[in-house]
C-alpha positions in Angstrom: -2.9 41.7 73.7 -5.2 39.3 72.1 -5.2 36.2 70.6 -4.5 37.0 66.8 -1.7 34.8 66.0 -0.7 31.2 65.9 2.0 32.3 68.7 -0.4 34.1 70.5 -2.1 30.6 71.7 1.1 29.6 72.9 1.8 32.6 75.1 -1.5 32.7 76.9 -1.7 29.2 77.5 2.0 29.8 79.1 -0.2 33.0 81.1 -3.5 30.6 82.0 -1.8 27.5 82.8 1.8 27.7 83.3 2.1 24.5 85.3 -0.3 22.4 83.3 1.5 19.7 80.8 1.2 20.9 77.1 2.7 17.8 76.0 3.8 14.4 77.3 6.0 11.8 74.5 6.7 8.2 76.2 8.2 9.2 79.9 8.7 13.0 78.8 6.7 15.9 79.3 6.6 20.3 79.2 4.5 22.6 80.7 2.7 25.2 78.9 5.3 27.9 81.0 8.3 25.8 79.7 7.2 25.2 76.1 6.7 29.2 76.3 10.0 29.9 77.2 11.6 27.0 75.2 9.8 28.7 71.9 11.0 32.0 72.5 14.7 31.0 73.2 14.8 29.5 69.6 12.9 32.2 68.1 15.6 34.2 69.5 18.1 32.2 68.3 16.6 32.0 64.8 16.5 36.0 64.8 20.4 36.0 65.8 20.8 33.8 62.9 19.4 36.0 60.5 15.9 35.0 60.0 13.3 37.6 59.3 9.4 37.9 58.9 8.4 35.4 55.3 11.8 33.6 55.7 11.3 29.9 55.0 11.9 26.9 57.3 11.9 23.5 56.4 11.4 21.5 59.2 11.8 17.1 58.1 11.3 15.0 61.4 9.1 12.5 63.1 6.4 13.6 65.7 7.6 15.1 68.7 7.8 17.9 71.7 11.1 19.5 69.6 8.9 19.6 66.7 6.3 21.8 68.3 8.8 23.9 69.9 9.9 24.9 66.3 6.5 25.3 65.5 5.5 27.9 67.7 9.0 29.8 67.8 8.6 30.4 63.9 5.2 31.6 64.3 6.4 34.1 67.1 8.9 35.6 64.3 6.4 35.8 61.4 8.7 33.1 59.6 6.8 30.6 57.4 6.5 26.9 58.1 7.6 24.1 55.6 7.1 21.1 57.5 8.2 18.0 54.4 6.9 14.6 54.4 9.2 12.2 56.5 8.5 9.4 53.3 10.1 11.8 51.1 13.0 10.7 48.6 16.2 12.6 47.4 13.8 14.4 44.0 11.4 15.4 46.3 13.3 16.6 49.4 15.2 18.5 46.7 12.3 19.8 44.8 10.5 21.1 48.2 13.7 22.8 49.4 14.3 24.7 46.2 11.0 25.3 45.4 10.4 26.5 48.7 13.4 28.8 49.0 13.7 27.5 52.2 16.5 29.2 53.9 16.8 27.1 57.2 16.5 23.0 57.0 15.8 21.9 61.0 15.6 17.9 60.6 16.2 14.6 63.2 18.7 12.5 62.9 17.3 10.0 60.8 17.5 12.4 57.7 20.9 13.2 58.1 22.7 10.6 55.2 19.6 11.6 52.9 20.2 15.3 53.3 23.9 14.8 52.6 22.6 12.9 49.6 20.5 15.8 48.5 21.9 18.6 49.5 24.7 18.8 46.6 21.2 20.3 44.3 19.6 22.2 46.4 19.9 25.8 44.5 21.0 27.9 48.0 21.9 25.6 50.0 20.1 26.1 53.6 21.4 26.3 57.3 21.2 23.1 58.2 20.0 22.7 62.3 20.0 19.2 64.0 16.9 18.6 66.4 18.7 16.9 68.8 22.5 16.4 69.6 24.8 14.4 67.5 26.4 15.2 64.1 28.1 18.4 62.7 25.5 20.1 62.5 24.7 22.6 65.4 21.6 21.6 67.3 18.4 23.1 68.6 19.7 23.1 72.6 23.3 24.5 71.0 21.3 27.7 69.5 19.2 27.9 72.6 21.5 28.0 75.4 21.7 31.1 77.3 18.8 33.0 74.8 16.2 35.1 76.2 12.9 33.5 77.5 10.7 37.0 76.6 8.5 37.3 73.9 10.4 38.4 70.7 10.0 42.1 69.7 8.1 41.2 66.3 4.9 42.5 65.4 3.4 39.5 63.6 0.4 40.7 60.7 -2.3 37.9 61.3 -3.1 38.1 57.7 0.8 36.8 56.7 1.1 33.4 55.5 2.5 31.1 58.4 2.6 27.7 56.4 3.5 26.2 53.0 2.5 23.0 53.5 3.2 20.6 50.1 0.2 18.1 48.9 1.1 15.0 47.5 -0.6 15.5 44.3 -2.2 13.2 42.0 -0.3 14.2 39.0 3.0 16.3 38.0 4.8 17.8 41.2 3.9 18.6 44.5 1.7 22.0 44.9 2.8 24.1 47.8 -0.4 25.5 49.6 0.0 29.0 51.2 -2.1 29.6 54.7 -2.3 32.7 56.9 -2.1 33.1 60.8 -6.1 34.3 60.7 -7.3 31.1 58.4 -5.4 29.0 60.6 -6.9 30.3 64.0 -10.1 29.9 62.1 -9.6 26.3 61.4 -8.8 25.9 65.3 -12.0 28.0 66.5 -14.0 25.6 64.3 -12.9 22.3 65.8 -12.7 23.2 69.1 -16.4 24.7 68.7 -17.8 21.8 66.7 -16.2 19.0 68.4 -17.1 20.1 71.5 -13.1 20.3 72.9 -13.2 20.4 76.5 -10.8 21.9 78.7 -9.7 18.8 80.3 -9.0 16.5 77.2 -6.1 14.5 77.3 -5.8 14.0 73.5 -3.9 11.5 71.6 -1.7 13.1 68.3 -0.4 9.9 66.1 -1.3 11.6 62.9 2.3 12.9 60.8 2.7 16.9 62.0 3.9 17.7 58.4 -0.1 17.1 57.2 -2.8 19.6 58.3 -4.7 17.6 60.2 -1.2 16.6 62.7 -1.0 19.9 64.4 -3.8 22.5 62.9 -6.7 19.8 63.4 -5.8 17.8 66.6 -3.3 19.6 68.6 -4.2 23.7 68.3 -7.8 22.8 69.0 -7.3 21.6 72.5 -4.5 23.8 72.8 -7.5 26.5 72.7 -8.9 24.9 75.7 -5.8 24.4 77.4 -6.0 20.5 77.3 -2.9 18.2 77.3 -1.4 16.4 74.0 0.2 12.7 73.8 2.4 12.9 70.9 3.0 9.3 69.4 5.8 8.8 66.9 5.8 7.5 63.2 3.4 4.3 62.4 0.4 2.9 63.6 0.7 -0.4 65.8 -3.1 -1.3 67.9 -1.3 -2.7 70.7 0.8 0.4 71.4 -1.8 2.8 70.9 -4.5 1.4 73.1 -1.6 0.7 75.7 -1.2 4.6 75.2 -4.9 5.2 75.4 -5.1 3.3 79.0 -2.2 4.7 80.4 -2.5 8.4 80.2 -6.6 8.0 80.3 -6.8 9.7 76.8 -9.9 11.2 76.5 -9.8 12.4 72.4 -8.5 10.8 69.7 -8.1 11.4 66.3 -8.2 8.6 63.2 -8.9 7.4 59.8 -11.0 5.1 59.4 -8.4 2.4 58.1 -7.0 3.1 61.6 -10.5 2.5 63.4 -10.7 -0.8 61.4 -7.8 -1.9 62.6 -7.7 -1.2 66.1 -11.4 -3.2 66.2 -10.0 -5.9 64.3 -6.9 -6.1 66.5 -7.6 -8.9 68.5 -6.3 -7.1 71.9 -8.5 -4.1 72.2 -10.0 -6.1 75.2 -6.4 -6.3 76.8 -6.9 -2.4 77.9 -9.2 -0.1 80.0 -10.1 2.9 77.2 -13.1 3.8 78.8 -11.6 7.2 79.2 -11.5 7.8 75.4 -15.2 9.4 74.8 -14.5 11.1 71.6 -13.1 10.2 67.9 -12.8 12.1 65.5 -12.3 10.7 61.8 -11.5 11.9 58.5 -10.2 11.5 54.7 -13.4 9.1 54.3 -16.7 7.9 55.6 -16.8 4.8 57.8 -17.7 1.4 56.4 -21.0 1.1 58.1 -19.8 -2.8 59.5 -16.4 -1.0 60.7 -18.7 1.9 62.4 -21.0 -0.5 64.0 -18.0 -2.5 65.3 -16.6 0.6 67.0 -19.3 1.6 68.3 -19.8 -1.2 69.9 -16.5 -1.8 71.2 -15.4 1.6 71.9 -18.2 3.3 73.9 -17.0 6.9 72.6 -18.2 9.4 70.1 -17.8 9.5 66.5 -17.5 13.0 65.0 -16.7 12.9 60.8 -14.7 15.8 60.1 -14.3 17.0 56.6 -11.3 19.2 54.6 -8.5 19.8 52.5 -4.9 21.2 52.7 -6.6 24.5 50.6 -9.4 24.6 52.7 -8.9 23.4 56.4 -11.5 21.4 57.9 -15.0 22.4 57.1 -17.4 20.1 58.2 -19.0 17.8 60.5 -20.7 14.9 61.3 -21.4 15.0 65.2 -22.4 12.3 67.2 -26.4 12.3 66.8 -26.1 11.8 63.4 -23.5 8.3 63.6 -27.1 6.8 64.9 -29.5 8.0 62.4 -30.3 7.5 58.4 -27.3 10.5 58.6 -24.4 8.1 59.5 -23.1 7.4 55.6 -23.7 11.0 55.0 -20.2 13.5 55.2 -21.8 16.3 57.0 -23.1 20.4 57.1 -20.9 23.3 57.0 -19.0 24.6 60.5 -20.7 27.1 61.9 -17.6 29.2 60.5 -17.5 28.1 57.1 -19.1 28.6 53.9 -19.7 25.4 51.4 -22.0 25.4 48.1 -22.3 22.6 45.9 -22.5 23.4 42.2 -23.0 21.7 39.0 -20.3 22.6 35.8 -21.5 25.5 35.1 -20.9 27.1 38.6 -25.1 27.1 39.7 -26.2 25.5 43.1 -27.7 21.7 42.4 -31.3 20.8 44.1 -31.5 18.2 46.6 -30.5 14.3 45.5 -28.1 16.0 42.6 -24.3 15.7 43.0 -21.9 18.4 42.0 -18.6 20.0 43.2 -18.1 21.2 46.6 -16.4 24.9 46.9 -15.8 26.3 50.1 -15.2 30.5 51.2 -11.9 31.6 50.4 -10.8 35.1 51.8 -7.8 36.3 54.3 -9.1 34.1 57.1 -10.8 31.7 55.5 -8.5 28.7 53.4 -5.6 28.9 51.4 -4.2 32.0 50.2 -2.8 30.3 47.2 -0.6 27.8 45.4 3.1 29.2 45.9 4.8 30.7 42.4 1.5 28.4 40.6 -0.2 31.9 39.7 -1.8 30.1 37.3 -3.1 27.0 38.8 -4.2 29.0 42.3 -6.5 30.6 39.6 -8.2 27.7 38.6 -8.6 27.0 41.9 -9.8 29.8 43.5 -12.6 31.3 41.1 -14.6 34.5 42.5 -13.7 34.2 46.1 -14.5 29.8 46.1 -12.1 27.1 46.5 -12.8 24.2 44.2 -11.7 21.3 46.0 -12.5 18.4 42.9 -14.8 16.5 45.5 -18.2 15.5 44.5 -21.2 15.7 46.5 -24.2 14.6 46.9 -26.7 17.2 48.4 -29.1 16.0 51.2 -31.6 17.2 53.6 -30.8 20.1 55.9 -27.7 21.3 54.5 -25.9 17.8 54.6 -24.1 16.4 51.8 -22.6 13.3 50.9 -19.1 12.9 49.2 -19.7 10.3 46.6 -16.4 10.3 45.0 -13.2 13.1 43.0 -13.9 14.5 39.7 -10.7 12.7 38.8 -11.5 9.3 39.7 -15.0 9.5 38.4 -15.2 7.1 35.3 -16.7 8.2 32.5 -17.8 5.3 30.2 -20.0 5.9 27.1 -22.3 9.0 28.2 -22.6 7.7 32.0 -20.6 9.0 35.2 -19.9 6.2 37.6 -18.6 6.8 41.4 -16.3 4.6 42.3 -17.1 4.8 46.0 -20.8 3.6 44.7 -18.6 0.2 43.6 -16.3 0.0 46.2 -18.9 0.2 49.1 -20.8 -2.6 47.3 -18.2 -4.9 47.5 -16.9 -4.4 50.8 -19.9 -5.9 51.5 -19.0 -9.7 50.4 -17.8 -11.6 53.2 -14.5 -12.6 51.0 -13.0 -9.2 50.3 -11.5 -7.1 53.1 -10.5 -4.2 50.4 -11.2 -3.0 47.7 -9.8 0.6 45.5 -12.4 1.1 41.9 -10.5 3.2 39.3 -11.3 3.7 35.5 -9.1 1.7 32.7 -9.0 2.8 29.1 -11.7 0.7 27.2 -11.7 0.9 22.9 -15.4 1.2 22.8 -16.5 3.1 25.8 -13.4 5.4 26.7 -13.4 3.8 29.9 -14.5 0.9 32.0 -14.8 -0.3 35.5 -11.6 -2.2 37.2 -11.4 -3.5 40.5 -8.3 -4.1 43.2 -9.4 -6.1 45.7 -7.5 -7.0 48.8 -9.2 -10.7 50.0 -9.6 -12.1 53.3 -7.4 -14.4 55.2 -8.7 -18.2 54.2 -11.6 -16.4 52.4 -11.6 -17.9 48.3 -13.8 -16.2 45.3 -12.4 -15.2 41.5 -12.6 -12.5 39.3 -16.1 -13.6 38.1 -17.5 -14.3 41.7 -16.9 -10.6 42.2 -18.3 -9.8 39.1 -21.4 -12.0 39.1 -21.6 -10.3 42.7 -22.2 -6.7 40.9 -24.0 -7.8 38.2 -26.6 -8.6 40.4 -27.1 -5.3 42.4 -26.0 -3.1 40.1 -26.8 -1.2 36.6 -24.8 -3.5 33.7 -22.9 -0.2 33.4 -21.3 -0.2 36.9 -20.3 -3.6 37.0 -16.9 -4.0 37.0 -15.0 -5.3 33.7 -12.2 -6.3 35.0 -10.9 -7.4 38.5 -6.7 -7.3 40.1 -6.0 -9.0 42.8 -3.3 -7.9 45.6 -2.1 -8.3 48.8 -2.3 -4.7 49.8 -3.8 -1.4 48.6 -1.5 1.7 48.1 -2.0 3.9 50.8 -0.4 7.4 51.5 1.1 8.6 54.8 -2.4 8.8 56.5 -3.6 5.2 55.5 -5.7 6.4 52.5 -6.2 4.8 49.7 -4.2 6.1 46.7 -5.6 5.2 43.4 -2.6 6.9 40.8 -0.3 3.5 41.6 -3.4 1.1 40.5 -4.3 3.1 37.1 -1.0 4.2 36.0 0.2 0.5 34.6 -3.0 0.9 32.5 -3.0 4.3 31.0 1.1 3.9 30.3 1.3 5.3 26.8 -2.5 6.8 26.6 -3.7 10.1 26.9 -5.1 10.1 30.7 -8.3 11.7 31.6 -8.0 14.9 33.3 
């Protein structure tokens, strides 16, 4: 057999390197062999259960080796993946899980009283499985004991969706995003190919597994290669990571760039030996050039700026070279295994210097198969065989681009677009701000004007007008901001970005929004 399904990486690692750790949590570890075997004892287990090939599985836990074992096992059955969002509240654990149809809910123990809370409204309510011992429900070992270690006898189509991964959304409810074995295995050829994934990494996983990027983009890849994972748990604390870095001589890691900043700006990084970590990947934004040049200083490894969605995997890169050239504010080019145009409104491919919407190839290996029961929304999404992922771009030399902001959060005011990210990156520039988030505010005369949330640094003093003045000077009259909030921190998602919805909604309360 070949390697045509998700599972398929799992049981030919467990064939190439049975004795080689797979992963390794605090003083824990399983071999590829072992994870192998545990996977296919709860896939049998699953089967006994009832489970069969598109049944759901909601899966609600922090990072760890139990989570991956569920991962691979439902693969092996042709079962689809719901991993929820560990920040989730009662409305939306409930809304996942019926929306979902999720027949199975596997969870750690630290869900348990808010299950019990929501489980009175879920529609059909789901066998309920505990990850690890304790409480009334049966757990994972429980349903494992004494199952078979062989492969289960289920032909697995590589074109079948293997997970419905929910985004957050900007507005309305969560959209649940529909992906196939082949796109995913696509996804992994491309980062091992373009990050040059070696088959010794040690890599470090601290990213949330329920997002994309927490399996698909950090642990499959070197999975591919047969290198080793560290799993970290939930949050994001410099000391512990670097201590994590030195002491299994991580070679890979994988951050934002909020995360970079903060590591660099730790104070302790020089408390550890990390002069085994030679690579880092990035994503979900470019790098402030002062945080970049601080890394790179500091943290003799390098930078690769990876680029995707939920609908559309990762589909670019910025590799190394190009973190020392004019290239280093750019996003990227194309994988080698991906398609991207960038297109103005009316769908036609802009010249270089113009910005327009990015759309990347969409077939049965390539992105998203669709939004699930949003028949009508996966249509405005996926036109002609593109995915239209709202990102604007600016085209550049040799096929790279430049993301300069979403076609949500650009403000319209009068007749002129303004890019945020054009604002923000200004700013971050005085020596009194340490962050800053520019989002549109409804303005009488123009439609919409410039506002500012700025974050400022410790013993660091300037006002509203000092920022403004500050603009006024460098940029178009336009640009400028109007108005300027001051906070002590910046909404941020689970992954440390920025979220803008929380900043503008107090504004637009009782307006008509822009779309």
């Amino acid at each position: 057999m070949t390697m045509n399904t998700i599972g398929d990486v799992l049981r030919l690692n467990a064939k190439r390197f049975p004795t080689k750790k797979a992963l390794i949590m605090d003083n824990d570890f399983i071999t590829f062999f072992d994870l192998n075997q545990k996977a296919n004892q709860l896939a049998h287990a699953l089967i006994s259960m009832g489970t069969r090939t598109g049944d759901k599985i909601a899966l609600l836990a922090f990072n760890s080796i139990e989570w991956i074992v569920v991962f691979f096992a439902i693969a092996k059955i042709g079962a689809i993946l719901v991993p929820i969002n560990y920040r989730y509240k009662r409305d939306e654990l409930v809304y996942v899980i019926n929306n979902s149809e999720s027949n199975t809910l596997i969870f750690g123990p630290e869900f348990t009283s808010l299950i019990e809370e929501a489980k009175q409204d879920f529609n059909t309510p789901p066998a309920l499985i505990s990850l690890f011992h304790g409480g009334d429900s049966p757990s994972l070992t429980t349903l494992m004991e004494d199952r078979p270690t062989t492969e289960p006898s289920v032909t697995v189509d590589p074109n079948w969706p293997f997970h419905l991964v929910y985004t957050s959304g900007t507005t309305g409810v969560p959209k649940g995003t529909l992906a196939s074995h082949s796109s995913c295995l696509r996804c992994y050829i491309g980062m091992m190919t373009e990050c040059d994934i070696k088959d010794n990494e040690v890599a470090l996983a601290n990213l949330p597994f329920f997002h994309v990027a927490g399996v698909h983009c950090i642990i499959q890849p070197v999975f591919l290669r047969g290198g080793t994972i560290v799993i970290m748990g939930a949050g994001f604390d410099p000391d512990q990571v670097l201590d994590t870095v030195a002491r299994y001589r991580i070679t890979q890691a994988h951050w934002v760039p909020t995360q970079v900043a903060m590591l660099v700006n730790s104070g302790v990084i020089d408390k550890y030996n990390i002069s085994s970590l030679k690579k880092i990947q990035y994503g979900s934004s470019v790098m402030p050039p002062t945080v970049l040049q601080q890394a790179q200083q500091r943290i003799k490894a390098d930078f690769y700026q990876t680029y995707g969605q939920t609908e559309t995997f990762i589909v670019s890169i910025l590799k190394p070279e190009d973190h020392y050239s004019e290239r280093s504010q750019f996003t990227g080019r194309e994988f080698f295994n991906a398609e991207l145009r960038i297109v103005d409104h009316e769908g036609r491919d802009i010249t270089i210097g113009e910005a327009g919407e990015i759309i990347s190839r969409q077939s049965q290996d390539s992105g998203m198969i669709g939004y699930y029961k949003m028949e009508e929304t996966t249509k405005e999404t996926i036109r002609d065989g593109w995915i239209h992922t709202g990102d604007v771009a600016r085209l550049e030399e040799d096929g790279y681009f430049t993301i300069v902001d979403r076609m949500k959060d650009v403000i319209i005011s009068g007749a002129e677009n303004i890019y945020p990210k054009e604002i923000e990156n200004l700013i971050s520039t005085h020596p009194a701000v340490k962050e800053v988030a520019v989002f549109g505010i409804p303005d009488d005369i123009w439609g919409e004007s410039v506002c500012a949330a700025v974050v400022k640094n410790t013993n660091q003093e300037i006002d509203e007008n000092g920022i403004i003045d500050f603009c006024a000077s460098r940029l178009a009259s336009y640009k400028k901001p109007k108005r300027i909030i001051f906070l002590d921190e910046l909404p941020r998602n689970a992954f440390g970005k920025v979220t803008k919805n929380p900043l503008r909604e107090p504004f637009w309360s009782g307006r008509k929004k822009r779309v």
